[in-house]
DSSP file (Angstrom, degrees, kcal/mol; ACC not computed):
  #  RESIDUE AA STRUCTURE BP1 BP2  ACC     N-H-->O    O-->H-N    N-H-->O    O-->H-N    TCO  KAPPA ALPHA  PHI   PSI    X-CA   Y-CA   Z-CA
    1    1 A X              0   0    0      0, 0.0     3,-0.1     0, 0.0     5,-0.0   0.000 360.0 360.0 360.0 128.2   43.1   91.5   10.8
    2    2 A X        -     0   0    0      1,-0.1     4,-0.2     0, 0.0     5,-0.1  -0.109 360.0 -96.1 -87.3-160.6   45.0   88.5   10.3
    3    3 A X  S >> S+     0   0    0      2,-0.2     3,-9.9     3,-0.1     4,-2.3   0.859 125.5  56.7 -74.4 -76.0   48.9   87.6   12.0
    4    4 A X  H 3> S+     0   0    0      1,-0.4     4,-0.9     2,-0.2    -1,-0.1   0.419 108.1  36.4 -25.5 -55.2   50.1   88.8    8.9
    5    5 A X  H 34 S+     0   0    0      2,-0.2    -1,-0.4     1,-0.1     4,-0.4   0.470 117.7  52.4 -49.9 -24.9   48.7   92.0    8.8
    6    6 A X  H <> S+     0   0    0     -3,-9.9     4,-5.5    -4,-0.2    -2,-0.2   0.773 107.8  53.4 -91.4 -24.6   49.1   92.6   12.5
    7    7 A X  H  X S+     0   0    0     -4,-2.3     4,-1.4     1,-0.2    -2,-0.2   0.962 102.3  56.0 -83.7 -32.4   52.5   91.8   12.2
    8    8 A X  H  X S+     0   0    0     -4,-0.9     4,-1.0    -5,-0.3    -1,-0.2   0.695 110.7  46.1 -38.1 -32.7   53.2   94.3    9.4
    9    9 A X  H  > S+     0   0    0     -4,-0.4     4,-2.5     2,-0.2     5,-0.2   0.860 112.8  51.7 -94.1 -40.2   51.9   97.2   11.5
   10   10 A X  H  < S+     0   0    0     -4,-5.5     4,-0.2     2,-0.2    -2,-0.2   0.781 111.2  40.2 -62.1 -12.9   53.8   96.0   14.3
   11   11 A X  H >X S+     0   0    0     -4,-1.4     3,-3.5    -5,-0.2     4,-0.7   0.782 114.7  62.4-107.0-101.5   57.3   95.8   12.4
   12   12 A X  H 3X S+     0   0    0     -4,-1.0     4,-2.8     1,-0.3    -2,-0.2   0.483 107.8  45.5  23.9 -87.3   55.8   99.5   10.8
   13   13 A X  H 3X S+     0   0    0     -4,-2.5     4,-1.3     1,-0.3    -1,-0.3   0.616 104.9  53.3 -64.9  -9.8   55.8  100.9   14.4
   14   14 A X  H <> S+     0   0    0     -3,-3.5     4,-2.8    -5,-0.2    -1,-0.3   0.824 107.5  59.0 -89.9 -40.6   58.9   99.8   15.4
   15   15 A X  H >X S+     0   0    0     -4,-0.7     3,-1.5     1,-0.2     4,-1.0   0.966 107.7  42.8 -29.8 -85.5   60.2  101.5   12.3
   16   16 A X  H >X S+     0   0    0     -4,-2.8     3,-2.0     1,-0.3     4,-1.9   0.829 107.4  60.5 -30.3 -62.4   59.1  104.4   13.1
   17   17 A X  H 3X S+     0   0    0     -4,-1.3     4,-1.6     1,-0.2    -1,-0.3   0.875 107.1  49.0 -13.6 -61.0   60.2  104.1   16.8
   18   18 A X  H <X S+     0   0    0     -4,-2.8     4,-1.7    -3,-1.5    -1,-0.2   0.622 108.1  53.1 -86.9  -7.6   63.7  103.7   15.7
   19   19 A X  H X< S+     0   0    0     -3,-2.0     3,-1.3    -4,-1.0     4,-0.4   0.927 114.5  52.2 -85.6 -74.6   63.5  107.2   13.1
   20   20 A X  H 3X S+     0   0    0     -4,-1.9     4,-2.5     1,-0.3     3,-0.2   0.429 109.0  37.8 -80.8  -6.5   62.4  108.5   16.2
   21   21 A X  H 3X S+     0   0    0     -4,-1.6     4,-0.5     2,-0.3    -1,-0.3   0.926 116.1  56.4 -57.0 -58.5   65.2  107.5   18.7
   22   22 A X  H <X S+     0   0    0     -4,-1.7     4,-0.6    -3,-1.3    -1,-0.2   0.257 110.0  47.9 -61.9  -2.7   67.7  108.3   15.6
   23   23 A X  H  > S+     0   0    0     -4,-0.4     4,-1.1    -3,-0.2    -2,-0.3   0.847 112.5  48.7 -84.1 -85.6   65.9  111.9   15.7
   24   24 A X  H  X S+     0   0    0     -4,-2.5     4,-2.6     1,-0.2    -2,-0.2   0.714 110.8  47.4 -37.2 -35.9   66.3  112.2   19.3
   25   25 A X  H  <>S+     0   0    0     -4,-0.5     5,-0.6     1,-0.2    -1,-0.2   0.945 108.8  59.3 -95.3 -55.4   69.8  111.2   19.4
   26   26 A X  H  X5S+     0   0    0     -4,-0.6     4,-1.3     1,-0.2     3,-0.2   0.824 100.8  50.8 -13.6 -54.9   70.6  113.5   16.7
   27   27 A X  H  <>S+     0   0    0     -4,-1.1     5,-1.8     2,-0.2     2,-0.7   0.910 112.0  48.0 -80.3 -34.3   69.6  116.1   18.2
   28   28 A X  T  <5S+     0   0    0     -4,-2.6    -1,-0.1     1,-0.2     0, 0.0  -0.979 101.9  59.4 -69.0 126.8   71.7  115.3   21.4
   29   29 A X  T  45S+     0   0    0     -2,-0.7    -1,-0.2    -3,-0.2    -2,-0.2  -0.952 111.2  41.9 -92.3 -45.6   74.5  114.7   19.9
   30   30 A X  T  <<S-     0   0    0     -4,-1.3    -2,-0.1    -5,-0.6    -3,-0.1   0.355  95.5-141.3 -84.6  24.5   74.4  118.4   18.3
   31   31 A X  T   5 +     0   0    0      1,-0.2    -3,-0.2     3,-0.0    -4,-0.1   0.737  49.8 150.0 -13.8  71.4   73.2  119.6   21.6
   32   32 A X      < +     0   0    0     -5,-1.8    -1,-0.2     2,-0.1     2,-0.2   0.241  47.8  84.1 -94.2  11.3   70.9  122.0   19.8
   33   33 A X  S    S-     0   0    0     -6,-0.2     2,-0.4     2,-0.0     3,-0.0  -0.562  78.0-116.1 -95.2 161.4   68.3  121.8   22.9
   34   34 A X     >  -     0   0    0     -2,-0.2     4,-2.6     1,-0.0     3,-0.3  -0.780  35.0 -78.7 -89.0 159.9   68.4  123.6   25.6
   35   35 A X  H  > S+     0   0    0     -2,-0.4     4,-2.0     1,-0.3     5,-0.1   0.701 125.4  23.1 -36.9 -72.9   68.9  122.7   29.1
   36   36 A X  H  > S+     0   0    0      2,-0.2     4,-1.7     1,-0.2    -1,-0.3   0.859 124.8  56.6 -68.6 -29.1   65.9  121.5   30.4
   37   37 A X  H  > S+     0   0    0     -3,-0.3     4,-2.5     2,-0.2     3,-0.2   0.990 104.1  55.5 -43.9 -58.5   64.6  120.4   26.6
   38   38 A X  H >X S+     0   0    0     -4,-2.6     4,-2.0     1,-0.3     3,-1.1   0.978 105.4  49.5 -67.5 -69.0   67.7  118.4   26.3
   39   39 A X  H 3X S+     0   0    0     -4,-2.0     4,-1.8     1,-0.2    -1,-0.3   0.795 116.0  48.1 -27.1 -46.3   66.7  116.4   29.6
   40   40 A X  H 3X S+     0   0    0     -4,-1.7     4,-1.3    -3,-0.2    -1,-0.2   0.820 114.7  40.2 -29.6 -61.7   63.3  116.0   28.1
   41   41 A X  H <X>S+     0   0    0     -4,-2.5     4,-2.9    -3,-1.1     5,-0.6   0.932 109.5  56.7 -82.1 -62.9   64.4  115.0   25.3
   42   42 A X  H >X5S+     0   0    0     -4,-2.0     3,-1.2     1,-0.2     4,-0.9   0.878 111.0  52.0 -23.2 -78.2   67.4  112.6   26.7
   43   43 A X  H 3X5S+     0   0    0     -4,-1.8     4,-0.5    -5,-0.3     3,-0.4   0.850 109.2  48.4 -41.7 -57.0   64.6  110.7   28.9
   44   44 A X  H >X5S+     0   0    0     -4,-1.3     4,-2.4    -3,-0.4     3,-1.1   0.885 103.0  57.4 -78.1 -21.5   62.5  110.2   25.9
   45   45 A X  H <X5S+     0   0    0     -4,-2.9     4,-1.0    -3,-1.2     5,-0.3   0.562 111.9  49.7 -77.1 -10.7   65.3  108.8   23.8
   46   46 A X  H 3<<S+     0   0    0     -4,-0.9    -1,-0.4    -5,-0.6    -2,-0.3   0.650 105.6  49.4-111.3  21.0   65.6  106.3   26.5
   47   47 A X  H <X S+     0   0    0     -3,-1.1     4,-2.6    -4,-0.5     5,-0.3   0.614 112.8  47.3 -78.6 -80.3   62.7  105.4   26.8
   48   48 A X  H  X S+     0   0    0     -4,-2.4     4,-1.1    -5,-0.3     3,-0.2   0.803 109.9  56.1  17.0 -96.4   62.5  104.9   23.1
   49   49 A X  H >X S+     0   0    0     -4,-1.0     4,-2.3     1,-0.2     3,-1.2   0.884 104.9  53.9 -12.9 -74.6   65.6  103.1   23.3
   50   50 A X  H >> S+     0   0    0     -5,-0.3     4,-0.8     1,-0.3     3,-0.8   0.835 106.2  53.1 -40.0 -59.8   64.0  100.6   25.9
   51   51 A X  H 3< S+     0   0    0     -4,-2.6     4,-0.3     1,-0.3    -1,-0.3   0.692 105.0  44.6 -42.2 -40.7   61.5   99.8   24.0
   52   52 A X  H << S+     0   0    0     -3,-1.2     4,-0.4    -4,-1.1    -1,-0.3   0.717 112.9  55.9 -76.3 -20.2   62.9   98.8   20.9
   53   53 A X  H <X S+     0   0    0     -4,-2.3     4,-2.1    -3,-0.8    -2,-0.2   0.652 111.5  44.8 -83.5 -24.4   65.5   96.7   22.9
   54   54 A X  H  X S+     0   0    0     -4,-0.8     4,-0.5    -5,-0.4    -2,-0.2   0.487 109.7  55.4-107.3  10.1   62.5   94.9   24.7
   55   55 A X  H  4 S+     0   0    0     -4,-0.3    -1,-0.2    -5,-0.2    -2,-0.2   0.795 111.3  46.4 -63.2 -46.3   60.9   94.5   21.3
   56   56 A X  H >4 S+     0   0    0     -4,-0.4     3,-2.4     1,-0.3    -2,-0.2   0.976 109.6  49.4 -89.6 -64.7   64.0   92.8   20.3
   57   57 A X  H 3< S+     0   0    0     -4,-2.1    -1,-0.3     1,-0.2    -2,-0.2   0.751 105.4  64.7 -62.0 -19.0   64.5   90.6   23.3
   58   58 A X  T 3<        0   0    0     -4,-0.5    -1,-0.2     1,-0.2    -2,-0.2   0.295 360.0 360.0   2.0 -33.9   61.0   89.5   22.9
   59   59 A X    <         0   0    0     -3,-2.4    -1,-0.2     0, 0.0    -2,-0.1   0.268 360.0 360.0-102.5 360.0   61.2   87.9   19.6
């Protein structure tokens, strides 16, 4: 694996990261979870979140 390549999967996985945030937030926003799901789920969408924001300050 070269930069090039590495940096292609990395920028990949952050895609993806961010469908899944935008997935997550979705789904809160329609609160179509239930109670303790939706906590679950809240927490992982920050989490998410964090990551792609320290991705970002990173660069």
């Amino acid at each position: 694996m070269n930069a090039h390549d590495a940096l292609t999967e990395v920028n990949a996985a952050m895609a993806q990261l961010r469908a899944v945030r935008d997935t997550l937030g979705k789904h809160l926003a329609e609160n179509s979870c239930q109670s303790n799901e939706t906590k679950q789920m809240s927490e992982l969408h920050e989490r998410v979140a964090s990551a792609i924001s320290a991705y970002r300050h990173g660069q």
